[in-house]
DSSP file (Angstrom, degrees, kcal/mol; ACC not computed):
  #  RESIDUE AA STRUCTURE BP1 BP2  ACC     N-H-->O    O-->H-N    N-H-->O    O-->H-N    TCO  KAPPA ALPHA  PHI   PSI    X-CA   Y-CA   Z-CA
    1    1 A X              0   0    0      0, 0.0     0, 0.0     0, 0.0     0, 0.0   0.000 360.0 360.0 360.0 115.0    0.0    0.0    0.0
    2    2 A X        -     0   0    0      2,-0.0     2,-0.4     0, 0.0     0, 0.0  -0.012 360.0-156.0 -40.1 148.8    1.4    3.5   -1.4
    3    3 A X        -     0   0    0      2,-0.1     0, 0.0     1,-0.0     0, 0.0  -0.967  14.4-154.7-135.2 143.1    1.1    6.0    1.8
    4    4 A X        +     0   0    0     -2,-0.4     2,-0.7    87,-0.0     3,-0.1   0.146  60.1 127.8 -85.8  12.6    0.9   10.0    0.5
    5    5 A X        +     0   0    0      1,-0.2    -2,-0.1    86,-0.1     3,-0.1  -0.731  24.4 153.3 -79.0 105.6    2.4   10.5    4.4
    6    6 A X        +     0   0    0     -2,-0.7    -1,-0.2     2,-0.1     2,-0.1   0.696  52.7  31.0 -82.8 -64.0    5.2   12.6    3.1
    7    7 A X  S    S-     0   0    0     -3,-0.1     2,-0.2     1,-0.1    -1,-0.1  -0.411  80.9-106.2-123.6 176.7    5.9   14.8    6.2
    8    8 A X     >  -     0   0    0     -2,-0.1     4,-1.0     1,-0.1    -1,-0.1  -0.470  39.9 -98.4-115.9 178.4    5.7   14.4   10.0
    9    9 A X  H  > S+     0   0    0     -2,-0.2     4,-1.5     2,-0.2     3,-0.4   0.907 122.4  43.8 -69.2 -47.2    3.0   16.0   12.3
   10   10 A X  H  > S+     0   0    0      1,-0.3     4,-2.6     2,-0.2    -1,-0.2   0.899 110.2  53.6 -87.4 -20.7    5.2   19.0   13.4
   11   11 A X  H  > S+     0   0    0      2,-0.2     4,-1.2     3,-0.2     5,-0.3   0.850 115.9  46.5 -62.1 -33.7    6.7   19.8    9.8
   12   12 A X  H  X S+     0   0    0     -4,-1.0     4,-4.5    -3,-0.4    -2,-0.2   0.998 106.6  48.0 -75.1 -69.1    3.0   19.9    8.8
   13   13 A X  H  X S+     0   0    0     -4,-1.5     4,-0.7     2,-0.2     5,-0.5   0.890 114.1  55.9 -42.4 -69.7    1.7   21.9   11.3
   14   14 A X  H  X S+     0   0    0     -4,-2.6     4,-1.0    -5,-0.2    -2,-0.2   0.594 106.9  54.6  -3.6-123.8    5.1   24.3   10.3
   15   15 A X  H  X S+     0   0    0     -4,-1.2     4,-5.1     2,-0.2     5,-0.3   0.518 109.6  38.0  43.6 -93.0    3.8   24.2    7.4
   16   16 A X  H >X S+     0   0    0     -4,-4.5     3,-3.0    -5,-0.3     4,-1.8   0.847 107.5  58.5 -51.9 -88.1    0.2   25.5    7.9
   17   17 A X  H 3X S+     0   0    0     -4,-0.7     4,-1.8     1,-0.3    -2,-0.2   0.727 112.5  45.6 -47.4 -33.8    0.7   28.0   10.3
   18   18 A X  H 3X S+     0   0    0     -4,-1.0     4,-1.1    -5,-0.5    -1,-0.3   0.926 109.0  51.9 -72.5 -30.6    3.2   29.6    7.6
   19   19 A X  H <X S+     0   0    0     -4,-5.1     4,-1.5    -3,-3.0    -2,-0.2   0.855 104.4  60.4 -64.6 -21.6    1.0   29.3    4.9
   20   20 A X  H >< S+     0   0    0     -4,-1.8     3,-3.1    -5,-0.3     4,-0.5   0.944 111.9  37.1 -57.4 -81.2   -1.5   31.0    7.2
   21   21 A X  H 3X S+     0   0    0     -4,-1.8     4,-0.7     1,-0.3    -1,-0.3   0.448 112.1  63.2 -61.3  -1.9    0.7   34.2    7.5
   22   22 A X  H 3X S+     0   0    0     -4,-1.1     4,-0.8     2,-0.1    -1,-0.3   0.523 107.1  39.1 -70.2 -23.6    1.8   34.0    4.0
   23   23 A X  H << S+     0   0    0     -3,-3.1    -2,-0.2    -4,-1.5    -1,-0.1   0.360 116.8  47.2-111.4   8.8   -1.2   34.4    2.7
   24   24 A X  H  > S+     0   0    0     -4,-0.5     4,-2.0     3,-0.1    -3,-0.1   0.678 117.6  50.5 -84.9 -58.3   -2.5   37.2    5.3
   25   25 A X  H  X S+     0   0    0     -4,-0.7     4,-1.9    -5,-0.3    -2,-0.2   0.947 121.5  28.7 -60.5 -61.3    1.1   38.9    4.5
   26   26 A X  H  X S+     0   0    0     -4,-0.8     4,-2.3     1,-0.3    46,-0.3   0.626 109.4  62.0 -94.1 -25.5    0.9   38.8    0.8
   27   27 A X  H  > S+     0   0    0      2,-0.2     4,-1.2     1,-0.2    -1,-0.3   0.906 116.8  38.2 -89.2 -43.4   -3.0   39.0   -0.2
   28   28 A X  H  X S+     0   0    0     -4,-2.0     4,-2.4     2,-0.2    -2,-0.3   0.900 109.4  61.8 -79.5 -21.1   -3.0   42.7    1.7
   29   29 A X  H >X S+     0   0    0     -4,-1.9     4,-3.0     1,-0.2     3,-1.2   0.983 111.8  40.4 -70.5 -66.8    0.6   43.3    0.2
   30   30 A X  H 3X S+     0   0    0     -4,-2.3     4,-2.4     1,-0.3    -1,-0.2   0.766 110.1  54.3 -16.2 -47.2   -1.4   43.0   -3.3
   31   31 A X  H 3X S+     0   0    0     -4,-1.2     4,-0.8     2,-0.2    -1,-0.3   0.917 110.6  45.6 -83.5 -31.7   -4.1   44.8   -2.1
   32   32 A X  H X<>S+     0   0    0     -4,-2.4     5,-0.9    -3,-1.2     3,-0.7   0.961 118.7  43.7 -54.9 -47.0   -1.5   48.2   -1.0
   33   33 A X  H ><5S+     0   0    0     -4,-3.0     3,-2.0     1,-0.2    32,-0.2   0.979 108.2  53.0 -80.8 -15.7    0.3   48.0   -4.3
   34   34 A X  H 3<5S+     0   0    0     -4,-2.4    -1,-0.2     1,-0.3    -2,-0.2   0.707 114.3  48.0 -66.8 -12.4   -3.0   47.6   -6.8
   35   35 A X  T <<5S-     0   0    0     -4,-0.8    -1,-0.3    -3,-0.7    -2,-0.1  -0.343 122.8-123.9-103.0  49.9   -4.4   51.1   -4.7
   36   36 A X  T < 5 -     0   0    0     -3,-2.0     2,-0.3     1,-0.2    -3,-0.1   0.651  30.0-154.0  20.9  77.0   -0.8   52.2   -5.6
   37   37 A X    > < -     0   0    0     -5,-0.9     3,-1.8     1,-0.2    -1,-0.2  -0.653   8.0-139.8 -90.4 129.2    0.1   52.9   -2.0
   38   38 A X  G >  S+     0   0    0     -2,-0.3     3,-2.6     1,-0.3    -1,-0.2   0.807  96.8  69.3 -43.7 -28.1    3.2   55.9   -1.7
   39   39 A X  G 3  S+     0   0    0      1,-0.3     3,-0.3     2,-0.1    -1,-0.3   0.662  95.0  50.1 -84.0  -5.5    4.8   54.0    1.0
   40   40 A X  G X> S+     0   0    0     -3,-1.8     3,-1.4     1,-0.1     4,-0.8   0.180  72.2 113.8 -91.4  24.4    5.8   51.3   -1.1
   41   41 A X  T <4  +     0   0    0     -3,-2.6    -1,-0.1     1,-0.3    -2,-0.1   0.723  69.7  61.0 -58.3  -5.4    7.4   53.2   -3.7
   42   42 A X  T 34 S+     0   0    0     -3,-0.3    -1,-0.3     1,-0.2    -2,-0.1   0.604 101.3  51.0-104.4  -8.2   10.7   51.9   -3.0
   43   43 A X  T <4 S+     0   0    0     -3,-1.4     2,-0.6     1,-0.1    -1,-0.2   0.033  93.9  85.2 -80.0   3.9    9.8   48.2   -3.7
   44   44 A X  S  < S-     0   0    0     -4,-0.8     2,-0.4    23,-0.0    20,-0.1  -0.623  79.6-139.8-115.8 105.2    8.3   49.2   -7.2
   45   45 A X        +     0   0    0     -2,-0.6     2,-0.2    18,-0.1    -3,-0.1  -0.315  43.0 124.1 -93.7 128.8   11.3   49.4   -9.9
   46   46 A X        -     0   0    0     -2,-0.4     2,-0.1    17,-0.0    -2,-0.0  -0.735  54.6 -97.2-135.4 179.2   11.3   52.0  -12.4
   47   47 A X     >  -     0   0    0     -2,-0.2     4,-0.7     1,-0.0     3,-0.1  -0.361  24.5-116.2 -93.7 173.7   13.4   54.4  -13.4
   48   48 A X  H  > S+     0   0    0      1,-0.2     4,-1.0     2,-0.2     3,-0.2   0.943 123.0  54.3 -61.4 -32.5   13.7   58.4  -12.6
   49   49 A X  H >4 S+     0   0    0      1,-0.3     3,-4.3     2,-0.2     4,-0.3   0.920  98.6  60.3 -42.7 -60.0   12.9   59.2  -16.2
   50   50 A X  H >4 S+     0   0    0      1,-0.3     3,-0.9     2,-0.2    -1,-0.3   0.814 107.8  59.9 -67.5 -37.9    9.6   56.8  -15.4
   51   51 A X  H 3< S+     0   0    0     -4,-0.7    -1,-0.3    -3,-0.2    -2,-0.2   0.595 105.0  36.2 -46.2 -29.4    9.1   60.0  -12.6
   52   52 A X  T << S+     0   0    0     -3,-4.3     2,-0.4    -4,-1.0    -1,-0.2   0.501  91.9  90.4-132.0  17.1    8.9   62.9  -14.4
   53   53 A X    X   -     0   0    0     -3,-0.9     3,-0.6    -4,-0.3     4,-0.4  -0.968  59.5-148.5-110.9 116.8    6.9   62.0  -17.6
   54   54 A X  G >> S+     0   0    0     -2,-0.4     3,-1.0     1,-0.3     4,-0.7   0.931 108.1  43.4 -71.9 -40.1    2.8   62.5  -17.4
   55   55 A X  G 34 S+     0   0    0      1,-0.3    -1,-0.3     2,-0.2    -5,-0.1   0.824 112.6  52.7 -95.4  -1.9    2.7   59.5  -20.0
   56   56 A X  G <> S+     0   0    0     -3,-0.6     4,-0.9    -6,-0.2    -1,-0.3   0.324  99.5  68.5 -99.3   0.3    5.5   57.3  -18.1
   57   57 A X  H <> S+     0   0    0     -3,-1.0     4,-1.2    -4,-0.4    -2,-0.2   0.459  87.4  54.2 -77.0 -35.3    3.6   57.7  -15.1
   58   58 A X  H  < S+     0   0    0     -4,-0.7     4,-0.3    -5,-0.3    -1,-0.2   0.144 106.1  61.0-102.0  19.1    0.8   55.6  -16.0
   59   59 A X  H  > S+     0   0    0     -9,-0.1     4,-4.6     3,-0.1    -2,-0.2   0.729 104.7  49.2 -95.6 -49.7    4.2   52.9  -16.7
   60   60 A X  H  X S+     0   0    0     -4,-0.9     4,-1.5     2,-0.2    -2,-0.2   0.930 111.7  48.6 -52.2 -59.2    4.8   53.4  -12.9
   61   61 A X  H  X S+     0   0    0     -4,-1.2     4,-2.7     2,-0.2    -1,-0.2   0.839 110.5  50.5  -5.8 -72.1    0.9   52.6  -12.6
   62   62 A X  H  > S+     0   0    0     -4,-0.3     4,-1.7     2,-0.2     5,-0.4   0.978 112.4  45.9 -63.3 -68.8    1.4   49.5  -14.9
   63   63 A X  H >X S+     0   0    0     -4,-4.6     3,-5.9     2,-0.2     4,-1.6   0.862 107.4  57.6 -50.1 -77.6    4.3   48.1  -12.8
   64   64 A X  H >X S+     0   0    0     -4,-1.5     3,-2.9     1,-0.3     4,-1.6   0.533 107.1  48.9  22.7-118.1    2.4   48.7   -9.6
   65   65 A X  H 3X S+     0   0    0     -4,-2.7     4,-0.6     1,-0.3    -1,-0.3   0.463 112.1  48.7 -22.2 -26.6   -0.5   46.4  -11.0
   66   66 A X  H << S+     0   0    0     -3,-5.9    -1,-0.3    -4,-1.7    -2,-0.2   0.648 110.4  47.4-110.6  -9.3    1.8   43.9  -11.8
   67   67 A X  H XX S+     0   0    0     -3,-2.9     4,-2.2    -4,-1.6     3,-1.1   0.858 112.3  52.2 -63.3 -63.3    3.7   43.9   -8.4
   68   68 A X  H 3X S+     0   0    0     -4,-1.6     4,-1.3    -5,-0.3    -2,-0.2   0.849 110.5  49.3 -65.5 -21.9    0.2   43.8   -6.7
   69   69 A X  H 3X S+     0   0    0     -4,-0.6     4,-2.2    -5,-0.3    -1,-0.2   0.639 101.5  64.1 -83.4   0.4   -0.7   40.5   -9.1
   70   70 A X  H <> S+     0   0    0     -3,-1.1     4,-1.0     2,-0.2     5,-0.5   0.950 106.7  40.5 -81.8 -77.6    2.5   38.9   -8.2
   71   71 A X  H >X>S+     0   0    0     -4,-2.2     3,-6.6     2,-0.2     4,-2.6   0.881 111.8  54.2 -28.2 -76.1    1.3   38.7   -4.5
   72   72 A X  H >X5S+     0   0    0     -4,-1.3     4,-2.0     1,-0.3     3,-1.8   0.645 112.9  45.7 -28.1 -78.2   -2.1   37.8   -5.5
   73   73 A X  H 3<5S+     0   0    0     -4,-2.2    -1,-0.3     1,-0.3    -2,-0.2   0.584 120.3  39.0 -55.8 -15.6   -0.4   34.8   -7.5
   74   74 A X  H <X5S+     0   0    0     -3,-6.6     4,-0.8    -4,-1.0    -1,-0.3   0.488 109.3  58.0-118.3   9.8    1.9   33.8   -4.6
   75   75 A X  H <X5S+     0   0    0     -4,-2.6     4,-1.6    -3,-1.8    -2,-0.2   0.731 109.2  52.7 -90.3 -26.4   -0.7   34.4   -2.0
   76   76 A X  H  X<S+     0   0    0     -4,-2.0     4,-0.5    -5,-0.6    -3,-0.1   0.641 105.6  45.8 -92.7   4.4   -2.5   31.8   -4.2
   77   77 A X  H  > S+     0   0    0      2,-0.2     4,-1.6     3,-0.1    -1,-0.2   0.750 108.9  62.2-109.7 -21.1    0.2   29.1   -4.2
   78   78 A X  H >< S+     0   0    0     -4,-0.8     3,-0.8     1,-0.2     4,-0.3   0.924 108.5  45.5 -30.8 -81.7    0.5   29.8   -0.1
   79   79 A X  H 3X S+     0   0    0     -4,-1.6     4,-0.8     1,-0.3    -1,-0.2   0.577 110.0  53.6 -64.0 -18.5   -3.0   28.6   -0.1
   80   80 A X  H >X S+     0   0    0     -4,-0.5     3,-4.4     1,-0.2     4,-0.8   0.998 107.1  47.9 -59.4 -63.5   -2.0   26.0   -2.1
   81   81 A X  H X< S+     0   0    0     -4,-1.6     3,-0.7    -3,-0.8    -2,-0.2   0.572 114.0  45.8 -24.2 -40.7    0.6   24.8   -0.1
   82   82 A X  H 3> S+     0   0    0     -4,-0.3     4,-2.0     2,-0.2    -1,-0.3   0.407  99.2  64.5 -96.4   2.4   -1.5   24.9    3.3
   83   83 A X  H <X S+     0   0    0     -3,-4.4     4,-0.8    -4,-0.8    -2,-0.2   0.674 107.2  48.2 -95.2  -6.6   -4.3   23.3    1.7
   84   84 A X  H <X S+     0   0    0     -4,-0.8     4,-0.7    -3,-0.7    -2,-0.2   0.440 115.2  46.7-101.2  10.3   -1.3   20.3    1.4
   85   85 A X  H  > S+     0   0    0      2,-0.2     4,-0.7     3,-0.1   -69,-0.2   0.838 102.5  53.2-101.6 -23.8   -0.4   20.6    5.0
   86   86 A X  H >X S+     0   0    0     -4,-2.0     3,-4.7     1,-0.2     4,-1.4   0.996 112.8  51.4 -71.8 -32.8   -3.3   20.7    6.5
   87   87 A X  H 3X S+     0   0    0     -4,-0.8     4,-1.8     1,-0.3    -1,-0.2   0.827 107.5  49.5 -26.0 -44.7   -3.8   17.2    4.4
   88   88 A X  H 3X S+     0   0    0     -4,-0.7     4,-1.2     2,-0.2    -1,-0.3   0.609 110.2  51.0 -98.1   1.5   -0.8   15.8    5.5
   89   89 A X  H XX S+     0   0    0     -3,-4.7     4,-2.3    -4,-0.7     3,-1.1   0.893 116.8  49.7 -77.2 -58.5   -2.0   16.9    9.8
   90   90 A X  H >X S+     0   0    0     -4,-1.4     3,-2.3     1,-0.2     4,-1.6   0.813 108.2  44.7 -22.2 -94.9   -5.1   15.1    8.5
   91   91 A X  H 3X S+     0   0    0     -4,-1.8     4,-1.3     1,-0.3    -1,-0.2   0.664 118.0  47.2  11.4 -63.1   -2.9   12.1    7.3
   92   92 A X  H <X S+     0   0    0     -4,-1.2     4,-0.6    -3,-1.1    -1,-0.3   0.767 110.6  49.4 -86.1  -9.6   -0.8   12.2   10.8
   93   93 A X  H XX S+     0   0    0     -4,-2.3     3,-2.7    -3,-2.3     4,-1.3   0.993 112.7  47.1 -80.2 -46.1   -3.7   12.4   12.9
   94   94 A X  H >X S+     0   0    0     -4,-1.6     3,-1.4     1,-0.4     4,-0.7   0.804 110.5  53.8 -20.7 -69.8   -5.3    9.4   11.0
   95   95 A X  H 3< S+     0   0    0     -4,-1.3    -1,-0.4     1,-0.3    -2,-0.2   0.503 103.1  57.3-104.4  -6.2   -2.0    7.6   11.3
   96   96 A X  H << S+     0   0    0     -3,-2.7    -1,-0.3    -4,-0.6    -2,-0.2   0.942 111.6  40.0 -63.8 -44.7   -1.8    8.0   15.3
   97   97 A X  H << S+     0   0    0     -3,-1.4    -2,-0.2    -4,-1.3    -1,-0.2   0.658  93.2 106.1 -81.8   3.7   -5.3    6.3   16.1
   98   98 A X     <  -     0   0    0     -4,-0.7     2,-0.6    -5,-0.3    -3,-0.0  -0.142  68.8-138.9 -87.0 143.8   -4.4    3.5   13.2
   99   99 A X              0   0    0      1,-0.1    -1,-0.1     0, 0.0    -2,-0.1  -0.914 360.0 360.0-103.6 130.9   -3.5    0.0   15.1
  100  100 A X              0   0    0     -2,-0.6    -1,-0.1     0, 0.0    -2,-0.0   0.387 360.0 360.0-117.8 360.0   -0.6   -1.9   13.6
């Protein structure tokens, strides 16, 4: 019999509880830079040029948006990721009560 038991109970639980705050952390980090929030301006790279040009401004804009979908997209492989830890706490609780 094949077992999908990969990981131990405390790696898993590890596991979760990071994907939890990884995807707390990263789904509002999305949500700052897609309202183009000032206070991240120094994590969004452009250039100066991109700074002082009314039509290169809406480039600054454009990066922005695509900063803020980069979270989104790694806030959604967090959740992937905890949706296989909690599987594998599932997995070890399972494998405590099991009689051998």
């Amino acid at each position: 019999m094949v077992s999908v038991l990969f990981c131990g109970p405390k790696l898993a639980a590890c596991g979760l509880v990071l994907s939890a705050w990884g995807v707390i952390m990263l789904a509002m980090l999305g949500i700052f830079f897609t309202t183009h929030s000032a206070v991240l301006i120094e994590d969004v790279p452009f250039t100066e040029e991109d700074m002082h040009d009314k039509e290169s401004l809406q480039n600054v804009y454009k990066v922005y948006n695509q900063v803020g979908y980069n979270c989104f997209i790694a806030a959604a492989i967090y959740i992937g990721i905890g949706f296989l830890s909690f599987c594998q706490v599932r997995l070890n609780k399972r494998k405590e009560y099991l009689v051998q």
